[in-house]
FIGU-699910 format. One line per 10 residues: number of its first residue (from 1); their letters; for each residue x, y, z of C-alpha. Coordinates in steps of 0.25 Angstrom, whole numbers, plus 5000, padded with zeros to 4 digits. Layout:
BEGIN
NUM	a	X/Y/Z ~ ...
// end
This chain:
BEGIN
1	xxxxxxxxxx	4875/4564/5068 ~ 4865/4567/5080 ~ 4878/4570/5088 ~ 4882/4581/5077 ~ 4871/4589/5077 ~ 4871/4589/5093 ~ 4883/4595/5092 ~ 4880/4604/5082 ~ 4867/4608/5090 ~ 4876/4610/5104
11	xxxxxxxxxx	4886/4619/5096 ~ 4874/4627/5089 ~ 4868/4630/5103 ~ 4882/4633/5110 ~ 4885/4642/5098 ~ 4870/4650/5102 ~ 4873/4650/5118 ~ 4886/4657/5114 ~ 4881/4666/5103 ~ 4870/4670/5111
21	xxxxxxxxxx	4880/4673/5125 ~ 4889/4680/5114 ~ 4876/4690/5110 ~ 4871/4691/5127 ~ 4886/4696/5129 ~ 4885/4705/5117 ~ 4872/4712/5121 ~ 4876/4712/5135 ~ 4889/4719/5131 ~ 4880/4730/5122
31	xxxxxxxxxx	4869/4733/5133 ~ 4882/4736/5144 ~ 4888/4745/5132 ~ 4873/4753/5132 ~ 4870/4756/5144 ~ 4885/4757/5151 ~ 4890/4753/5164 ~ 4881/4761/5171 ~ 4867/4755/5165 ~ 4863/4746/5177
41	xxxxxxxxxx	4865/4757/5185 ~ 4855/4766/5176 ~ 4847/4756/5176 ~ 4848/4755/5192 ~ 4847/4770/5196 ~ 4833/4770/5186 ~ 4828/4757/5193 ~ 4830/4766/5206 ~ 4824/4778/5202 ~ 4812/4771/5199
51	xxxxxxxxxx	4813/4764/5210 ~ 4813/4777/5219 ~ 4804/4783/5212 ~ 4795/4770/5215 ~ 4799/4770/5229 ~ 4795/4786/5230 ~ 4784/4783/5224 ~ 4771/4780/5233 ~ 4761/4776/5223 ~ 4771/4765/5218
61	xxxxxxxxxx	4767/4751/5225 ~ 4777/4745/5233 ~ 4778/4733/5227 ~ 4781/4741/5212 ~ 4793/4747/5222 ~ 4796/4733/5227 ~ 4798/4728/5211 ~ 4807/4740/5209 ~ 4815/4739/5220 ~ 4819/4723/5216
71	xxxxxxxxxx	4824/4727/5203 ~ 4833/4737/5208 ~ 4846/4732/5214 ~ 4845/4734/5229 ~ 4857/4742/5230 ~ 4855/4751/5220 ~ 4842/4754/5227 ~ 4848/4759/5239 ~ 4860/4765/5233 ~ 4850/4775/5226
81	xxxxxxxxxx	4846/4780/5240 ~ 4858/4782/5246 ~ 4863/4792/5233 ~ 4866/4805/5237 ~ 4866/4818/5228 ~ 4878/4826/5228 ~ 4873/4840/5231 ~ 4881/4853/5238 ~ 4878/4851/5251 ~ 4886/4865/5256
91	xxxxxxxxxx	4877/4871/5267 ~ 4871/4883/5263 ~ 4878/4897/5263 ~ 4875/4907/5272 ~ 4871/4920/5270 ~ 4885/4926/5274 ~ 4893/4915/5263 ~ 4881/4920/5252 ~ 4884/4932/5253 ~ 4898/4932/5253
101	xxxxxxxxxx	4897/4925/5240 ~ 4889/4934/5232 ~ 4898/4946/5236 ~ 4909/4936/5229 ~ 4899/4935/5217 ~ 4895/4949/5217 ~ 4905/4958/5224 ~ 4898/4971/5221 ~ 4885/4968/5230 ~ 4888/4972/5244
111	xxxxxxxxxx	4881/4960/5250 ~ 4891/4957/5261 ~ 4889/4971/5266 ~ 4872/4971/5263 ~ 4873/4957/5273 ~ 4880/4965/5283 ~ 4869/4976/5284 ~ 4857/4968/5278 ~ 4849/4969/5291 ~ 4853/4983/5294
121	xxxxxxxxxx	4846/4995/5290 ~ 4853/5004/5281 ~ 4847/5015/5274 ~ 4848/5031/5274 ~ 4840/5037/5283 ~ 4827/5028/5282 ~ 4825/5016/5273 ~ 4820/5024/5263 ~ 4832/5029/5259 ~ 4844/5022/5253
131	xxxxxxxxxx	4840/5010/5261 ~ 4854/4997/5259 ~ 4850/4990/5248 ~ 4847/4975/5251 ~ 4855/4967/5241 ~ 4843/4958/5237 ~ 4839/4972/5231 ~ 4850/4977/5224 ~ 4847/4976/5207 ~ 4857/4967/5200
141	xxxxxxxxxx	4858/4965/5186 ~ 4867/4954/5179 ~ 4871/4950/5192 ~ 4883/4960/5196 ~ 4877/4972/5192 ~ 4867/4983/5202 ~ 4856/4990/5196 ~ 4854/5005/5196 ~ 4841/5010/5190 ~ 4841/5026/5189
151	xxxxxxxxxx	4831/5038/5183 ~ 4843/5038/5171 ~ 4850/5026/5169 ~ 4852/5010/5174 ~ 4867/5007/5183 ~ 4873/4996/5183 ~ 4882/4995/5193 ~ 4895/4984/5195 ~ 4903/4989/5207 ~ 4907/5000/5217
161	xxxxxxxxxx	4921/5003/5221 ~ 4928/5011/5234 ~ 4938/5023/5227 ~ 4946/5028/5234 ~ 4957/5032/5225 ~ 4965/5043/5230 ~ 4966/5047/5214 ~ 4951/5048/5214 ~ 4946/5064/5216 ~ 4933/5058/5222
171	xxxxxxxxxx	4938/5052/5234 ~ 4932/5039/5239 ~ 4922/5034/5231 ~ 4915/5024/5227 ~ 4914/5020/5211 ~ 4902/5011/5206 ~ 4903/5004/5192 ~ 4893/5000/5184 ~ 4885/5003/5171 ~ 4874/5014/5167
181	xxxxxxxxxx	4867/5014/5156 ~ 4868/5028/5153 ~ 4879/5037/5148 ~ 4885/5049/5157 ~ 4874/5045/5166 ~ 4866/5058/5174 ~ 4857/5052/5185 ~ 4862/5055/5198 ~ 4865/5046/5208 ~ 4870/5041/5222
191	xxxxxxxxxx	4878/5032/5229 ~ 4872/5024/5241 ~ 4886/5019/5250 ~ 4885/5010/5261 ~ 4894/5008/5271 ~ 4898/4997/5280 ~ 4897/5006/5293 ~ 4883/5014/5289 ~ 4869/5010/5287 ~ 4867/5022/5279
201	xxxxxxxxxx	4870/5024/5265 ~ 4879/5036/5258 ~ 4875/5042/5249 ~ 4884/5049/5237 ~ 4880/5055/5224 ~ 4884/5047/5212 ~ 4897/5055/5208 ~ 4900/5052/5194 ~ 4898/5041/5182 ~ 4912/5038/5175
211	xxxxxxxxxx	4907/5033/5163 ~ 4920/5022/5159 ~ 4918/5022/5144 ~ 4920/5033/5134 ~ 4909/5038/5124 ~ 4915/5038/5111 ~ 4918/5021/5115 ~ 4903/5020/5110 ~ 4891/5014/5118 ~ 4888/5030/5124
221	xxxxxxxxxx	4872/5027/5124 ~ 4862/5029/5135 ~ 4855/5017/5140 ~ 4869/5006/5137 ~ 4875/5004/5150 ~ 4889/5012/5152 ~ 4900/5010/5162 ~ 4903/5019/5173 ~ 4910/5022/5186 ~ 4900/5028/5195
231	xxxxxxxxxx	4907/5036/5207 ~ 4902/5039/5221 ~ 4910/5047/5233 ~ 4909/5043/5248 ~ 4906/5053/5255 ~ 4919/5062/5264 ~ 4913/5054/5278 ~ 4913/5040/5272 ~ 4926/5043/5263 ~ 4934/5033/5273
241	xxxxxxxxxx	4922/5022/5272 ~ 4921/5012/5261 ~ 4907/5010/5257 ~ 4903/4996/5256 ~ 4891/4996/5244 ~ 4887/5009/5237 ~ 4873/5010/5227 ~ 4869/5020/5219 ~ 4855/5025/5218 ~ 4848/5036/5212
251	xxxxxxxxxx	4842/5043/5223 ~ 4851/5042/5237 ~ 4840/5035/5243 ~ 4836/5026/5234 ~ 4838/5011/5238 ~ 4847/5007/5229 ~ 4849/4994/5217 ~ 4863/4993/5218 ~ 4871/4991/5230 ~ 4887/4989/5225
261	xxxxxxxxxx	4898/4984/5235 ~ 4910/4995/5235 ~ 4923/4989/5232 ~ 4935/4992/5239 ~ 4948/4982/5238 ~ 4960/4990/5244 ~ 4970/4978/5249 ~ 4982/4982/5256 ~ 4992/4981/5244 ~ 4989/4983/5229
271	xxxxxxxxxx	4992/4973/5221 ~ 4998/4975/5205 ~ 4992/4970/5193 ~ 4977/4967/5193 ~ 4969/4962/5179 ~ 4955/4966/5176 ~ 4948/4958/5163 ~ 4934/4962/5159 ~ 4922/4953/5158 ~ 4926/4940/5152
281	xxxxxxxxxx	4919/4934/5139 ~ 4923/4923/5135 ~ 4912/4913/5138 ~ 4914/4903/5125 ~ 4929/4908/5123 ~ 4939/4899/5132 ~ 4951/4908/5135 ~ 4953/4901/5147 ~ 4968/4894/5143 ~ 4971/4911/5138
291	xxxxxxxxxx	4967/4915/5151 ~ 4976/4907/5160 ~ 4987/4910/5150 ~ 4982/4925/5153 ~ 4980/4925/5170 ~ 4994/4918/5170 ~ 5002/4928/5163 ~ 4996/4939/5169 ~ 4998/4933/5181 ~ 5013/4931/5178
301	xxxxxxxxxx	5011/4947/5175 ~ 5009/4951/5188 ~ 4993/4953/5189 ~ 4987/4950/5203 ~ 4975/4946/5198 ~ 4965/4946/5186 ~ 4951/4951/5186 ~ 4942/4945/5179 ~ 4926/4948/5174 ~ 4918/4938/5169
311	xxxxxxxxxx	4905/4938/5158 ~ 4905/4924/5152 ~ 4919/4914/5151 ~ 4922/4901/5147 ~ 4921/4892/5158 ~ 4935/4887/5156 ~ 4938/4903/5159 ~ 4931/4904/5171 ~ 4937/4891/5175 ~ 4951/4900/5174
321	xxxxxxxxxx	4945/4911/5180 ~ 4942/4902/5194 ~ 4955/4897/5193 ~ 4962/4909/5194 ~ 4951/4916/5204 ~ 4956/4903/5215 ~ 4970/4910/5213 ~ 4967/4923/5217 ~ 4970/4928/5203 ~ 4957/4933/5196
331	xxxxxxxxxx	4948/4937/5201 ~ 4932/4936/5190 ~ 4922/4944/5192 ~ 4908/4940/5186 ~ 4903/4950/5177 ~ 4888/4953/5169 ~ 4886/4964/5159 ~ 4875/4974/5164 ~ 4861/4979/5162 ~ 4855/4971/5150
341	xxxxxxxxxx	4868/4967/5143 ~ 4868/4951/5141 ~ 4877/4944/5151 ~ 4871/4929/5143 ~ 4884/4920/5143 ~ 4887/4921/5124 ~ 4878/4932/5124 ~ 4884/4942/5132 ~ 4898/4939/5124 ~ 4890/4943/5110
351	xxxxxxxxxx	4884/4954/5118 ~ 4898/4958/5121 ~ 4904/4956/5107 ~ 4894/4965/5101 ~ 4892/4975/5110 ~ 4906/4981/5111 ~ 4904/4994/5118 ~ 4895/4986/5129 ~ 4905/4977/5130 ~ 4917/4987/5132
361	xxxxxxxxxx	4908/4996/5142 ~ 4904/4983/5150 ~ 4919/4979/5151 ~ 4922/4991/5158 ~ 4915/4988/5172 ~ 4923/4976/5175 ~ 4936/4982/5172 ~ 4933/4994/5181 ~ 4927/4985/5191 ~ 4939/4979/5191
371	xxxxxxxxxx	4948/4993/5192 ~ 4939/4996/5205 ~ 4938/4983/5212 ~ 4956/4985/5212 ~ 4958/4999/5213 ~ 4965/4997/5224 ~ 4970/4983/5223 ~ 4981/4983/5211 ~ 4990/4991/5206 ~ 4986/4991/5192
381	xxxxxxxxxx	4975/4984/5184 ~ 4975/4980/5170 ~ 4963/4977/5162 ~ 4967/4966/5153 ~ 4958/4957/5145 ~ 4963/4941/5143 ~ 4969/4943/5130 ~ 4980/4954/5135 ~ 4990/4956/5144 ~ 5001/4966/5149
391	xxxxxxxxxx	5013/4962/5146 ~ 5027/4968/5150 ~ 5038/4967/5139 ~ 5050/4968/5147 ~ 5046/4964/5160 ~ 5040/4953/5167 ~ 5027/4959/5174 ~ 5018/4969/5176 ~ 5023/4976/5189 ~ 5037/4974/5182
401	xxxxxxxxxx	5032/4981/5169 ~ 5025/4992/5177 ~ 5039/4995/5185 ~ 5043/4997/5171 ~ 5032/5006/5167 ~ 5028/5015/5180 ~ 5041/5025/5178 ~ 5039/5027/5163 ~ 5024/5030/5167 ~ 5029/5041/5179
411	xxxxxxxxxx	5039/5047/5169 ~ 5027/5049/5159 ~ 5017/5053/5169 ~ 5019/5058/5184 ~ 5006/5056/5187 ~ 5001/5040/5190 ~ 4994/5034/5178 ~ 4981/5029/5178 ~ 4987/5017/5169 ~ 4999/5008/5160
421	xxxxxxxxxx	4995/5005/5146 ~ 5000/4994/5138 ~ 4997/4995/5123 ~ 4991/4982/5116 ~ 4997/4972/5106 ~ 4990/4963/5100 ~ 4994/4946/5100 ~ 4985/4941/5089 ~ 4983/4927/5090 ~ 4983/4922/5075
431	xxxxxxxxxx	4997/4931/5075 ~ 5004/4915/5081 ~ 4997/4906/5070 ~ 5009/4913/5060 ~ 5019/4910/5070 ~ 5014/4896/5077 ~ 5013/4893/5092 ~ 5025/4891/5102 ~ 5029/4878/5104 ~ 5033/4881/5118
441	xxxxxxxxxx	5021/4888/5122 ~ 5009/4881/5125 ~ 4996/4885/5113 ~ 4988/4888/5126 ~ 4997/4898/5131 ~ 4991/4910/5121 ~ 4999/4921/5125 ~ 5012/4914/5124 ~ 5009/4908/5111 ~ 5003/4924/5107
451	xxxxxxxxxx	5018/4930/5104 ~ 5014/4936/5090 ~ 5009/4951/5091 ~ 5006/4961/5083 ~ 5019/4972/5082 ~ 5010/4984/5083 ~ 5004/4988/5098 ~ 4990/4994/5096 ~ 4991/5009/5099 ~ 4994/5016/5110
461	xxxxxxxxxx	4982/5017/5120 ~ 4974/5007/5110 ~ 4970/4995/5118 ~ 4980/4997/5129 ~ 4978/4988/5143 ~ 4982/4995/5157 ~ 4988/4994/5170 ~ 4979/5002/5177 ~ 4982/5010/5189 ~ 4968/5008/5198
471	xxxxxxxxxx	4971/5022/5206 ~ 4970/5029/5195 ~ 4959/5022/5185 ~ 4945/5027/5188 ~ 4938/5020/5176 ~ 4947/5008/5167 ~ 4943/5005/5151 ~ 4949/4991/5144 ~ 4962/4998/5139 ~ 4962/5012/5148
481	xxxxxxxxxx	4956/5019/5160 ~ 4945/5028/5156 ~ 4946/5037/5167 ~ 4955/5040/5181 ~ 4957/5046/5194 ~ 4966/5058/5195 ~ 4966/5063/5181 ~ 4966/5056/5167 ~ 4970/5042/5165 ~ 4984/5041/5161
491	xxxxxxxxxx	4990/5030/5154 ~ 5006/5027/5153 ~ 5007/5016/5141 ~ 5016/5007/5143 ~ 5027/5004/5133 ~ 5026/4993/5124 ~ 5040/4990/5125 ~ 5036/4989/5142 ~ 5023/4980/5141 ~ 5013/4978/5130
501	xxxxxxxxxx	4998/4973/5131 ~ 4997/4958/5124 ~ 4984/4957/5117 ~ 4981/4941/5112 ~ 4971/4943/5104 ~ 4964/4936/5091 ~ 4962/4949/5085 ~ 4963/4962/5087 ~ 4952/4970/5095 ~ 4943/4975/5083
511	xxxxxxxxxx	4946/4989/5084 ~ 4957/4985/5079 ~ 4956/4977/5068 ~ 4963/4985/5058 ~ 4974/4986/5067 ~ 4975/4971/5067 ~ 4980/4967/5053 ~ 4992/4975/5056 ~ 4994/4969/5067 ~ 4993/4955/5064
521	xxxxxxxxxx	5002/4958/5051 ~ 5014/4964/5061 ~ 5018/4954/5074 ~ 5029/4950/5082 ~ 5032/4941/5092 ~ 5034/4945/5106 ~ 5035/4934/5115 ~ 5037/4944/5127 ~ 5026/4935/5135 ~ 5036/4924/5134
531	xxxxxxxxxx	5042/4929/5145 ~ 5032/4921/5155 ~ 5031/4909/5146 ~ 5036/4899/5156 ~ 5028/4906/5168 ~ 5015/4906/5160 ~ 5016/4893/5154 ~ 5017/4886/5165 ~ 5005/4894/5174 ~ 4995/4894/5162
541	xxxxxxxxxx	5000/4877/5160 ~ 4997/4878/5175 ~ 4984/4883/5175 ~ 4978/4876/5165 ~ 4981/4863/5171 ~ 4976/4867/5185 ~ 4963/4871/5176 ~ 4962/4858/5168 ~ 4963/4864/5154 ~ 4973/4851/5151
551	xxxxxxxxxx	4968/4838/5147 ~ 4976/4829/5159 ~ 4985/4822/5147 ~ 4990/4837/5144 ~ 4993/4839/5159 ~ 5000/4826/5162 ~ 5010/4829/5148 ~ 5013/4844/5154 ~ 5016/4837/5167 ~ 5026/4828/5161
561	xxxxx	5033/4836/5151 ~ 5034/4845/5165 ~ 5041/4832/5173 ~ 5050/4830/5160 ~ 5055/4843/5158
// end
């Protein structure tokens, strides 16, 4: 009996070893889920702070340092020592490589040439008088803009250009864009040039304001600020001298606010085709697949390169917009609204959005700007927005479509034209959900999936895009030029049986909005941009791979379909 109840007492206590081993295990297990792998060494880099901070510390006895240290592993202790923080450790720029990179960031201030003659005097006369402006004392405002504050009116002024036209009646010139914020402005004033081989400055009455707008376009009211080409003759003497900065002041002598580098890019040999885009808005809207798709076909096209301006985009745009900068194939200009518009990322696009005629104004700078940085650069130069493209019916490029298209304008016209118009059709995009997507088009590709338009074009002259012919064009609008040299503007419109404009939109533009039922009630389908399928397929595919916009699964299944086919 005595025996039985031993055994039962050692199986009992056996049973409460291994039940409580059982429970250790289980706590352990829970405790290690917690605080994860890298508890201990939490815990470890707290013992050692405290530690340092007990070491640093001289009112801390040693002895108290001593007890920290022994809890802390040894080498853990000294590992904390030897860390090093990563930090840039690029030695620092020199003057010279700072200030070639703000004439990279702001290409309007003449900072290269102020460096060179910073320690020289240069003034008219006596110092008193039209005395070099130091850049550190030019007036900026929203970062790419130089102030001028006169008796009748506030300038805004962007850039200045070297004309030299020879369809321009003025001879050379130089031209200074910017915004005033009066209408048909009356204060008199000067041109200040400086040239590299002169201490003293030129000085030139301001010889006209082109106001690039037309009044019965709304917004014709004193104190909103207007766009205008602002027009200054060199002097006979100096006509073979190109200045290198011009300001304008009110007084010849005054020391000016505003110092403007003059731009003057004359390569050897023209290129063909270049692409100007106003200031892009699309700072919570990710175009960035459309845009690839767009750059591409343009590309195949025949454009040179693509100009961009920038307000606020979606980083994955901008990501785009490097990419294709490292090619050499855009180029992006940083851009701000002037004088007290908002340039706040959202509420400068609600800004924007509401204020229609400010928006429409404001657009004009950068599309001139962009007119006078290539006057002598391309060929032509299209103004295009990233919904719309040119494209030729029967051919396969521009320079193709335009050997096509330069006898019937010489037949219609003896005279050169100022520029080609192609008239606008519009590719509504809920036109495709009655028809489907292609399956042998990828849904990212937009324009090739787009093949449903409306069979109406808008009207002739209506919402037309240009090739524009840069020796002619003295100021540019969205769809037309406003004004040019050697006469009035003349247009030859292409016929829409040579090339048609391709309008992808969701909607019509609102002026439009009657127009639109009709529209939408009457399409047909016109795959004539199936002709580059293949080509644009495969470069846009390509991009977007480079750029990461495929999960890696998605990349390795095109790689092997690629291997089977």
């Amino acid at each position: 009996m005595a025996v039985s109840v031993s055994r039962i007492l050692h199986r009992l206590l056996c049973l409460v070893i291994i039940w409580g081993l059982i429970v250790l295990a289980v706590f352990h297990l829970r405790s290690h889920e917690v605080e994860g792998p890298n508890a201990g060494l939490t815990s470890n880099s707290v013992n050692s702070r405290l530690l340092l901070q007990k070491l640093g510390d001289p009112r801390t006895p040693h002895t108290e340092a001593t007890h920290s240290t022994s809890q802390v592993p040894l080498s853990a202790a000294h590992l904390l020592f030897d860390l090093e923080p990563s930090i840039d450790k690029s030695p620092s720029l020199s003057e010279a490589m700072i200030v070639e990179e703000v004439q990279k960031k702001l290409p309007s201030l003449p900072i290269a040439y102020w460096n060179r003659h910073k320690n020289r005097p240069m003034f008219y006369k006596n110092e008193s008088c039209a005395k070099f402006p130091s850049v550190f004392d030019l007036e900026f405002s929203n970062i790419y803009w130089q102030n001028l504050h006169t008796s009748n009116g506030t300038f805004q002024l962007f850039g200045a250009y070297y004309d030299v036209r020879q369809a321009s009646k003025i001879g050379p010139s130089v031209r200074i864009l910017g915004m005033i914020n009066r209408i048909e402005p009356t204060v008199k004033t000067y041109c200040q040039f400086w040239f590299e081989s002169q201490k003293e400055p030129v000085f030139m009455k301001v010889l006209e304001y082109k106001y690039i707008w037309y009044r019965k376009w709304g917004n014709y009211k004193q104190g909103i600020y207007q766009p205008y080409l602002i027009a200054c003759q060199i002097p006979q003497q100096y006509h073979k001298l190109v200045p290198a900065s011009v300001s304008i002041v009110e007084k010849p002598c005054d020391t000016a606010t505003n110092n403007l580098r003059v731009v003057y890019n004359k390569p050897d040999k023209k290129k063909k085709f270049a692409v100007c885009v106003k200031g892009l808005d699309f700072l919570h809207e990710d175009l960035s697949v459309r845009l690839v798709e767009w750059i591409e076909l343009l590309g195949i096209l025949g454009t040179n390169k693509v100009f961009f301006y920038e307000l606020q985009v979606h980083p994955n745009i901008s990501k785009v917009l490097q990419y294709y900068q490292k090619l050499d194939r855009v180029d992006v200009t940083p851009l701000t609204l002037p004088g007290g518009q908002p340039n706040v990322p959202g509420f400068q696009h609600m800004y924007l959005v509401k204020k229609w005629n400010n928006k429409r104004q404001n657009e004009l700078i950068p599309y001139n700007d962009c007119l006078y940085k290539n006057l002598y650069t391309y060929e032509y130069i299209a103004l295009l927005d990233i919904d719309e493209v040119i494209m030729p019916v029967n051919t396969m490029s521009w320079q193709e479509l335009m050997d096509v298209v330069l006898p019937k304008a010489r037949s219609a016209k003896n005279n050169t034209q100022a520029s080609y118009n192609v008239r606008n059709v519009y590719f509504l995009d809920d036109l495709i959900e009655v028809h489907g997507w292609f399956k042998d088009i990828p849904r990212y590709m937009h324009m090739l999936q787009h093949v449903y338009r409306s069979k109406n074009f808008t009207k002739p002259n209506q919402y037309v895009k240009c090739f524009h012919n840069p020796e002619r064009a003295l100021t540019l609008h969205n769809h037309f030029p406003l004004a040019c040299l050697g006469g009035a503007c003349s247009s030859y419109s292409i016929e829409t049986t040579d090339a048609q404009l391709q309008h992808y939109r969701a909607d019509c533009v609102r002026t439009l909005k009657k127009s639109c039922v009709e529209f939408r009630q009457n399409s047909v389908v016109d795959t004539t941009i199936w002709k580059f399928k293949e080509k644009l397929i495969t470069r846009t595919t390509d991009t977007l791979k480079k750029l990461g916009f495929f999960s890696s699964r998605d990349v390795r299944a095109h790689i092997k379909s690629e291997k089977v086919t």
